[in-house]
C-alpha positions as CSV (number, residue, x, y, z in Angstrom):
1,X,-11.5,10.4,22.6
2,X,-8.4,9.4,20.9
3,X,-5.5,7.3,22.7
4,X,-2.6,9.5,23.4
5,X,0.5,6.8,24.2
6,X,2.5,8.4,26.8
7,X,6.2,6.6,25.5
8,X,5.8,8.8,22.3
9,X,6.7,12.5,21.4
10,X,4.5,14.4,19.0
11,X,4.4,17.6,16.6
12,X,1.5,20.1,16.4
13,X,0.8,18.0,12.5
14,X,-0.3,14.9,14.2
15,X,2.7,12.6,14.3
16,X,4.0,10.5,16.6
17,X,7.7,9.9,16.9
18,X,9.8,7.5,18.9
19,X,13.5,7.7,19.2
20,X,15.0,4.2,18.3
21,X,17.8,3.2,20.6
22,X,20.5,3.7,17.4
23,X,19.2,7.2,17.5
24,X,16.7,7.3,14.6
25,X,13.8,8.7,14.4
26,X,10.5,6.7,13.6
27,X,7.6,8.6,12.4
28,X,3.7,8.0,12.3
29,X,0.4,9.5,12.2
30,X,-1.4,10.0,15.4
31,X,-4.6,8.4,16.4
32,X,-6.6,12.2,16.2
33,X,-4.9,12.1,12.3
34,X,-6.5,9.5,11.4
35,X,-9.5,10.0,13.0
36,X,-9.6,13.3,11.1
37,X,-8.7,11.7,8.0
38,X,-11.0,9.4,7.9
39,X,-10.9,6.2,5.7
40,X,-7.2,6.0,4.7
41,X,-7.0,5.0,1.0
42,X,-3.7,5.9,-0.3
43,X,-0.1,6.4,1.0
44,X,3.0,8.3,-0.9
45,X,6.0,7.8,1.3
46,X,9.5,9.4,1.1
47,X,12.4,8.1,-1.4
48,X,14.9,6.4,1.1
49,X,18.1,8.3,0.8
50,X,16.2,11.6,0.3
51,X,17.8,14.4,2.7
52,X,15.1,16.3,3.8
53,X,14.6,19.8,6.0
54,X,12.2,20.2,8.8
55,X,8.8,21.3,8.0
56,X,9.2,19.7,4.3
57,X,6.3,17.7,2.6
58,X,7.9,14.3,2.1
59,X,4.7,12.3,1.1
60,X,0.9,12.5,0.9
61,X,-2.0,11.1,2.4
62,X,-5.5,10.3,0.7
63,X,-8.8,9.2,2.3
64,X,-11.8,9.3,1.4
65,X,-12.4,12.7,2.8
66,X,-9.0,14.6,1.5
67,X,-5.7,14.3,0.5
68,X,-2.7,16.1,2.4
69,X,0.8,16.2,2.6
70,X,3.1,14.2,5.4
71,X,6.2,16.7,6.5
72,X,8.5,15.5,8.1
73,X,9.4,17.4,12.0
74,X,13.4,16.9,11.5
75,X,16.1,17.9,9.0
76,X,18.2,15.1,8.3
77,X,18.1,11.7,5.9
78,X,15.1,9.1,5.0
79,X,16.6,5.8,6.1
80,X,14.0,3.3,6.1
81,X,10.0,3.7,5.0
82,X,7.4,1.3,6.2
83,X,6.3,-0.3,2.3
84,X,4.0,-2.9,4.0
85,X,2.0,0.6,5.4
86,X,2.2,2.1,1.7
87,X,0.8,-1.6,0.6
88,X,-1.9,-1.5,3.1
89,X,-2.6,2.2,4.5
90,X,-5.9,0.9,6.1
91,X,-3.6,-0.1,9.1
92,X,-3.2,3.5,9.8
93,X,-7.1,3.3,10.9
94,X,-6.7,0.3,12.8
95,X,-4.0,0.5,14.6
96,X,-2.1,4.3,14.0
97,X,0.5,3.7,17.1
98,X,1.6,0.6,15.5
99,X,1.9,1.4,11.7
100,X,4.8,3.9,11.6
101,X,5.3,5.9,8.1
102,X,9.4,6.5,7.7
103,X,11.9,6.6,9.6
104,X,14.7,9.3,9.4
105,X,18.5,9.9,10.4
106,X,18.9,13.7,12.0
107,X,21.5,15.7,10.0
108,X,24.6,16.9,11.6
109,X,23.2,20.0,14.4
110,X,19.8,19.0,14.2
111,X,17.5,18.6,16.9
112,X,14.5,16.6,17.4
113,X,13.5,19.2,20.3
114,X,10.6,21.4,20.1
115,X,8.4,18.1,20.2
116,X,5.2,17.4,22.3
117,X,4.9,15.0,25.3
118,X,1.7,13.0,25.7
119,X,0.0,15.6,28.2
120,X,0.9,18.4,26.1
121,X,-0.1,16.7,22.9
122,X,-3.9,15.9,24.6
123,X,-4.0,19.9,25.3
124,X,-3.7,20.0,21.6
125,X,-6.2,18.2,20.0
126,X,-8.6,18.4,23.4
């Protein structure tokens, strides 16, 4: 059974997200994602500065089973991506609550609602 962190949010694509206390976003792949995924091999993060919608592909990642895109769950601005992940996307298998991907600024009347909590996120993936 996969760990489910209760201090998180999540979307119906497998991310985590945690709300920074300056109001950003961070953004990772759950614990069921990876497990899915398999054998991460390869990770294509977002160009910081990029302004993004919700629901966009902003990267990719490749395992050894498939490769699919990352979207990102908000509308807003890439401020910060994790290069040390994109150096070594193993540590998405190992420890997925700790390796977050980007992190992102919401736009002006965005929302970051419409995301899962913990219990509801468990219904999810079972």
């Amino acid at each position: 059974m996969s760990s489910i962190p209760a201090d998180l949010e999540y979307t119906d694509d497998h991310e985590w997200v945690r709300t920074e206390s300056d109001g950003r976003l961070t953004v990772g792949l759950t614990d069921y994602a990876q497990n899915q995924l398999g054998d991460i091999m390869l990770l294509e993060l977002p160009t910081v500065g990029k302004r993004v919608k919700a629901g966009e592909g902003v990267g990719m990642v490749e395992s050894v089973k498939v490769a699919t895109e990352i979207y990102t769950p908000f509308t807003g601005e890439i401020v910060e991506i994790n290069t040390d992940a994109a150096d070594v996307p193993e540590d998405v298998n190992s420890d997925p609550y700790g390796t977050w991907l980007f992190r992102i600024k919401l736009a002006a009347g965005a929302s970051s609602d419409g995301l899962l909590d913990a219990a509801a996120y468990q219904k999810l993936v079972g």
